[in-house]
N, C-alpha and C positions, 0 to 999 in steps of 0.2 A: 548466466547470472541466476542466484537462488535467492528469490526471498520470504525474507523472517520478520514476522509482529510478533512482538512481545504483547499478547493481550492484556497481561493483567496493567498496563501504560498506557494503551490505545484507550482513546475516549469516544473514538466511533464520532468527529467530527465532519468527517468526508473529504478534507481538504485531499485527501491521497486520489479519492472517489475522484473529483474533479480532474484532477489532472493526467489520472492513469484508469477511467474506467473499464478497460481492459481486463485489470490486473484486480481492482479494491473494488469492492461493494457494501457499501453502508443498507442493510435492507430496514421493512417496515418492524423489525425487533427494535433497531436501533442499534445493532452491532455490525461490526465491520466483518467482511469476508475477506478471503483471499482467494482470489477465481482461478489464480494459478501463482506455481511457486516457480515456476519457472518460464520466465513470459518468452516470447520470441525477441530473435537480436531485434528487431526496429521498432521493441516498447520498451527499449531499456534505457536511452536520455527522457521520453516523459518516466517510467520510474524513479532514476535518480534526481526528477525535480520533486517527486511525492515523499521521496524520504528527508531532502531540504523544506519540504512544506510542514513537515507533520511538526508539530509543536510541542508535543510529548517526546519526541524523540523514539517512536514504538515501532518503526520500521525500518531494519537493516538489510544490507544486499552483501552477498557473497561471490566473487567471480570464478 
């Protein structure tokens, strides 16, 4: 699995942060990270809850 933020979508509201802190990091700028673009097989059902969480729609997954 590869994933992709579209930054200029992402609002850096952490809902991703919460469910895949693993993967997303909201820091003290207030912008979201991606701590990896390619997580390990056993964060990839919490990622695909983070890409149904995001409400901008700014995070996709590739298999």
């Amino acid at each position: 699995m590869r994933v992709e933020v579209d930054f200029d979508l992402c609002e850096s509201n952490a809902l991703c942060m919460g469910e895949a802190p693993e993967v997303f990091e909201v820091r003290d700028d207030d912008f979201l990270y991606l701590l990896t673009e390619e997580p390990a097989p056993e964060l990839r059902e919490k990622v695909r809850r983070a890409v149904r969480l995001c409400p901008r729609q700014a995070i996709t997954t590739r298999d």
